[in-house]
N, C-alpha and C positions, 0 to 999 in steps of 0.2 A: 443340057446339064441335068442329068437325072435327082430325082428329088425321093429322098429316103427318111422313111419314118422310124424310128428305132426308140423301140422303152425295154422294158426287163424288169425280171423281180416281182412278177403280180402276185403270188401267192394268196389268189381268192379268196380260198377257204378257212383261211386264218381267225377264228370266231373264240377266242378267247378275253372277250371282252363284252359285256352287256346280254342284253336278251335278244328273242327272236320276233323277228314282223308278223303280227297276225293274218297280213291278206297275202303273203307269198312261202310263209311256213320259214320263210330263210334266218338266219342270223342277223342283227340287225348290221356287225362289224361283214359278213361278207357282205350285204348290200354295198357297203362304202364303198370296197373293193372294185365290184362290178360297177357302180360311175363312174368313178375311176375308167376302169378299161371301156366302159362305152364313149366317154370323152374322147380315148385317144383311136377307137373306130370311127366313133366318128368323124373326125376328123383328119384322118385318113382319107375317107369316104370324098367328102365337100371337098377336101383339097386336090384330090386325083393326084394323091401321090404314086409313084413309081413302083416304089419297093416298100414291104416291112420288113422290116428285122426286129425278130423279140430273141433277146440274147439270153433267154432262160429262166426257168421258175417258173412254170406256170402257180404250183402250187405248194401246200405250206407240208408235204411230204409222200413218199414216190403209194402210196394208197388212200389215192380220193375217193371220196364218197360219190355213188353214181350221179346226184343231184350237182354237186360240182363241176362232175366234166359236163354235162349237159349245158351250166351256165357258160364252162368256158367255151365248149363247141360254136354254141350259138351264136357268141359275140366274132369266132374266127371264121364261123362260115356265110355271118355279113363280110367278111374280107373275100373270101372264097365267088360271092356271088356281083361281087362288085366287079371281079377280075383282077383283082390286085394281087401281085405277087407278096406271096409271104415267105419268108423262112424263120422256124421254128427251132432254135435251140433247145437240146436237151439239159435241163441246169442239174447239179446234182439234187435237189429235191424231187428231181423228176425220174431220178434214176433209181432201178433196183439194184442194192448191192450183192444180187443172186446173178449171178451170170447164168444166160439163158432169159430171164422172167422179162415181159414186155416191161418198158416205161411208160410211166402216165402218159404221152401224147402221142403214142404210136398207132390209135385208131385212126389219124390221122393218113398216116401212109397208108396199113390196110384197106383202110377204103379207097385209095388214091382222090382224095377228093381234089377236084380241080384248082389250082395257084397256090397250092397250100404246101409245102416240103417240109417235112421233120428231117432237124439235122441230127444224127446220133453217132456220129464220128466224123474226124476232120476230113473236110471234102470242099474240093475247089469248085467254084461256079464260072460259066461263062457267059457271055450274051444268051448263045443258044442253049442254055440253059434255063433262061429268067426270061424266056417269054419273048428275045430280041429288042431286050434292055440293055444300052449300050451300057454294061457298067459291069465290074468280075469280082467277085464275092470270096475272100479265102472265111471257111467257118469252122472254129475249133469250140465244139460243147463240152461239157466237164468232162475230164479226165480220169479214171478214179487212179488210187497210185496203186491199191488192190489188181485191180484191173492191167493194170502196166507193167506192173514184178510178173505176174502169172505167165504176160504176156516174154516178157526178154527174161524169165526165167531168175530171178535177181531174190538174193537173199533178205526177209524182210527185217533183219538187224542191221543194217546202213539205210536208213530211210534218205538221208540224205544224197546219198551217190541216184536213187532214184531218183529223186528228182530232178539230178544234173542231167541223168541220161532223160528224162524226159523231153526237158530245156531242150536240149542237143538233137534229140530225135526231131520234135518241134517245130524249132529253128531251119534243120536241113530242107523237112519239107516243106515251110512256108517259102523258104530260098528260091526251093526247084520250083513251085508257081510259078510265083515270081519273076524268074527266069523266063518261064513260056506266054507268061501277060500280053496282051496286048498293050506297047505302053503308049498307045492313043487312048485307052479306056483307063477314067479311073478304077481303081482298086480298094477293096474296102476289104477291112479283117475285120469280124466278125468272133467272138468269144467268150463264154461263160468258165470266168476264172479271177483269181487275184492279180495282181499287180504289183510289184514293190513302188513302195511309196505314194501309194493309196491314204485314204484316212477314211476307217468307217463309222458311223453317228458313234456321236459323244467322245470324238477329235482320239480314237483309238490309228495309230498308226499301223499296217499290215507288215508283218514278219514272218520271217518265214517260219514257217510252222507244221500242220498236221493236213496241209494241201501245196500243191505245186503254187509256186510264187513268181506268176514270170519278171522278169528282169526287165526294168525302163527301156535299154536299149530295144529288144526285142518287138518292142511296140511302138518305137517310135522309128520303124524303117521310116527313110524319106520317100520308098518308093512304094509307101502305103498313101493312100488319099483321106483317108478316114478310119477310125476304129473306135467301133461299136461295143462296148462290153456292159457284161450282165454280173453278178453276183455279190457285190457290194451295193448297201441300200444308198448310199451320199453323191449325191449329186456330186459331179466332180468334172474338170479335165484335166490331164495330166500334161499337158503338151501346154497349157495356155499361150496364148501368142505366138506359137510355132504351128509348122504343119508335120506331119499330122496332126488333129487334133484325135485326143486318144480320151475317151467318153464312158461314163458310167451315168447314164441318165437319173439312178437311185431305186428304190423300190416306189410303186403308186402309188401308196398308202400308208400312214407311219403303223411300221409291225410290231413296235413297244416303246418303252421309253426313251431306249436309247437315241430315236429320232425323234424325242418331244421339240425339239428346234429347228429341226430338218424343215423346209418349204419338198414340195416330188413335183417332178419334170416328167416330159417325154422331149425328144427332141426331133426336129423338121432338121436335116442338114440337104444342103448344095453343092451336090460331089462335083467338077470333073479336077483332072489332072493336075495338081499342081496348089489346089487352090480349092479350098472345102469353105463354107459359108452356115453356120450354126442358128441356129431358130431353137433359141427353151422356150420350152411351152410348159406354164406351170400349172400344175393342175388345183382348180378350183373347188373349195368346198372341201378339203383336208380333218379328218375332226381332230379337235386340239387334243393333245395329252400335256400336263402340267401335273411335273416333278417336284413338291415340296422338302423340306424337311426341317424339323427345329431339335434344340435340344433344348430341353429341361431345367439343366442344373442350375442356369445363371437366375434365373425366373424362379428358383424355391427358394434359393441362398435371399435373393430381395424381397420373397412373400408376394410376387407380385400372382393374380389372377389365370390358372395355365387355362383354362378354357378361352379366356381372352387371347392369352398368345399363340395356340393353338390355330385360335380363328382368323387372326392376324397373319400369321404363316401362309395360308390359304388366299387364292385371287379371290379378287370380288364375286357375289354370288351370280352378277352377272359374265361377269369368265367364265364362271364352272356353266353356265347353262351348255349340255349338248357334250361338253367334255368327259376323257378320263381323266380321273385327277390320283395320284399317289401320296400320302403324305406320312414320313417317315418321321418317326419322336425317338426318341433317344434319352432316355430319362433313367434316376438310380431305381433303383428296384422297390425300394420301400414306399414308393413315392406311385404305384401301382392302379392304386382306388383313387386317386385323385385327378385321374382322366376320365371324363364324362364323355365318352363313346357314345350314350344314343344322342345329346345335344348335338356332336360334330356331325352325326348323319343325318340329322335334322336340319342340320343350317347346309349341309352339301346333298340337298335331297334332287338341287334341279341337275345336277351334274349328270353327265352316263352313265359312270359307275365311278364310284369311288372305293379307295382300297388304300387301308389305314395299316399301316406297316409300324408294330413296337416293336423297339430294340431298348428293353432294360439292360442297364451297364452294372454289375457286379462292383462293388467297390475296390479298388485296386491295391493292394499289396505290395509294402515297399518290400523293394529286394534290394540288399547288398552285396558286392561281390565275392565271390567265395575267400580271398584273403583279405577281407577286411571286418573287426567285429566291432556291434554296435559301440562296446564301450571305447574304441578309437576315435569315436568322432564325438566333437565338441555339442552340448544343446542346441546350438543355432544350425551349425551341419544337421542335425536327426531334425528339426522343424524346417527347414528349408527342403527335404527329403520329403516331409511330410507334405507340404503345400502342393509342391510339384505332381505326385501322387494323385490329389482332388483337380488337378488343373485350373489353379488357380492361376490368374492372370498377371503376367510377370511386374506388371507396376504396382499391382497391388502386395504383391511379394517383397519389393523393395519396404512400402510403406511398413506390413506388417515384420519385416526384418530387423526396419530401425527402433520399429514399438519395442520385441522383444529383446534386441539388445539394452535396452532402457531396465526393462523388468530383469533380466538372468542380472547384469551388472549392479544392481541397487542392493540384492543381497551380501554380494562377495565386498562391496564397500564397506557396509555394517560390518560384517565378519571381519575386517581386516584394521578398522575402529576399535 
């Protein structure tokens, strides 16, 4: 039963957060990264797995910095010297959109270094392939659709018919594999791509869109054993409780807010035929991101204290220790000077970085519809328009509905006395 290690999505060099380490020059956010990927060498390593499959992304876009690929060499040519078969997806961060120009992991081949394979177009594996690894690897890396018109020659005003012919293209030669398999050896797909009916962090469902989207079926062949994919960060299977199981391990590391909830995996699976066995390994030591936000209005309208609710908003200062923390207000405009900014960075000093997002709200303008004018509508219609307007809170609109029918009817009484 061969034993396969599969993560994806490292994106190293992603340092858009915090400062940098004095004794190694690095980013303190790529450091994260690189435990990250030495956790899941290393345990590669101690567990004498079989195979790796990294389904793409090495990094956060297709021109690293030469101290980057040096980190990521390093960590791939302890796989390299261990003997452990690797295959390397090309994801699209890895790829140049200049046809001709290398991709970021292509020293790799160049050098041939020993169990290491860059995969840069769809290509089947076999035993005698992988080192006389009973187990046969189909690998599809990004695609671009750029790349694919140019190729079948296709008009880029139907983006859509491309994609199908992609699909279709795809499909045929996953098929004819398939077809020549040995079906004593399991089979594993392998792919840096979407999926229909994916969810990426922050429960965004995947559509089709401005990348090829493959279709459920297509991934969930019964005469696959496993499928390994790369390019959405959420931990996910798409097959749960069936076989195949169809796998997005996530990104290692949370790449911004959108995965402030995300826990990141790699995964240990237990291929053969018929019958796959899943090991998440979740990865230890994650730094938190904590997404705030308040608004304003309710807390001026009551006088209450905004630097208090501000702080209130905010986790304890022992959460923030080590964290990014965001924290968004939402307050009327006039109301500007009455946020004490160095206090809040004061009290979120032990945090990683903190990053204070205002959104002042313009006060809002009643509109009415173009065939209707103000003097059609009764006092109580134009203040009920009014309320709504400030968002004011519908029970409280009742209350203040009945006050003013009290007050507008007390005159027209008199008047009619």
């Amino acid at each position: 039963m061969p034993t396969v290690l599969h993560f994806a999505d490292a994106h190293i060099d992603i340092a858009n957060h915090g400062r940098h380490d004095p004794e190694s020059g690095l980013p303190v956010r790529v450091l994260d990264f690189l435990k990250s990927l030495d956790t899941i060498v290393d345990t590669a390593i101690l567990e004498k797995v079989d195979l790796v499959l990294f389904a793409g992304d090495a990094y956060k876009d297709r021109n690293p910095a030469p101290t980057f690929q040096r980190e990521w060499g390093r960590r791939i040519m302890r796989l390299s010297r261990a003997g452990i078969p690797t295959l390397l997806l090309v994801g699209n961060h890895d790829l140049s959109p200049a046809i001709g120009r290398a991709h970021a992991m292509e020293t790799f081949d160049t050098l041939e270094v020993p169990h290491i394979r860059v995969v840069e177009k769809p290509s089947f594996f076999g035993p005698e392939d992988l080192e006389g690894l009973p187990i046969q690897v189909i690998a599809l890396p990004w695609i671009s659709r750029a790349g694919l018109m140019a190729h079948l020659d296709m008009s880029p005003s139907a983006p859509e018919k491309v994609y199908e012919e992609m699909e279709v293209r795809l499909r045929d030669l996953v098929e004819g594999w398939l077809d020549k398999a040995d079906s004593t050896l399991p089979v594993v797909l392998t792919a840096h791509a979407s999926v229909q009916g994916a969810s990426y962090g922050g429960e965004r469902t995947v559509m089709l869109g401005s990348d090829l989207v493959l279709s459920g079926s297509f991934v969930r062949n019964p005469r696959l054993d496993y499928v390994a994919l790369g390019h959405i960060h959420k931990k996910q299977n798409l097959n749960e409780n069936a076989h195949p199981p169809v796998v997005y391990p996530g990104s290692i590391e949370r790449v911004d807010f959108g995965e402030c909830q995300d826990d990141k995996f790699f995964v240990i699976a237990h291929i053969e035929p018929g019958h796959t066995a899943l090991d998440w390994r979740k990865l230890d030591g994650i730094r938190p991101f904590k997404d705030c936000q308040v608004n304003l209005d309710q807390a001026i309208r009551e006088s209450r204290s905004i630097n208090e609710l501000l702080q209130a908003a905010l986790p304890s200062q022992k959460e923030m220790e080590g964290a990014v923390i965001r924290l968004t207000i939402k307050y009327p405009r006039e109301c500007e000077t009455m946020i004490d900014e160095v206090t809040l960075r004061e009290y979120t000093r032990g945090a990683f970085e903190f990053h204070l997002v205002k959104r002042p709200q313009m006060e809002s303008r009643i509109r009415l519809p173009a065939d209707q004018a103000v003097n059609s509508l009764t006092p109580q219609e134009l203040l009920g328009k009014y309320w709504l307007s400030l968002h004011v809170d519908p029970d409280e609109i009742e209350v203040l509905s009945r006050l003013a029918e009290t007050v507008i009817s007390e005159p027209l009484q008199n008047d009619q006395e």
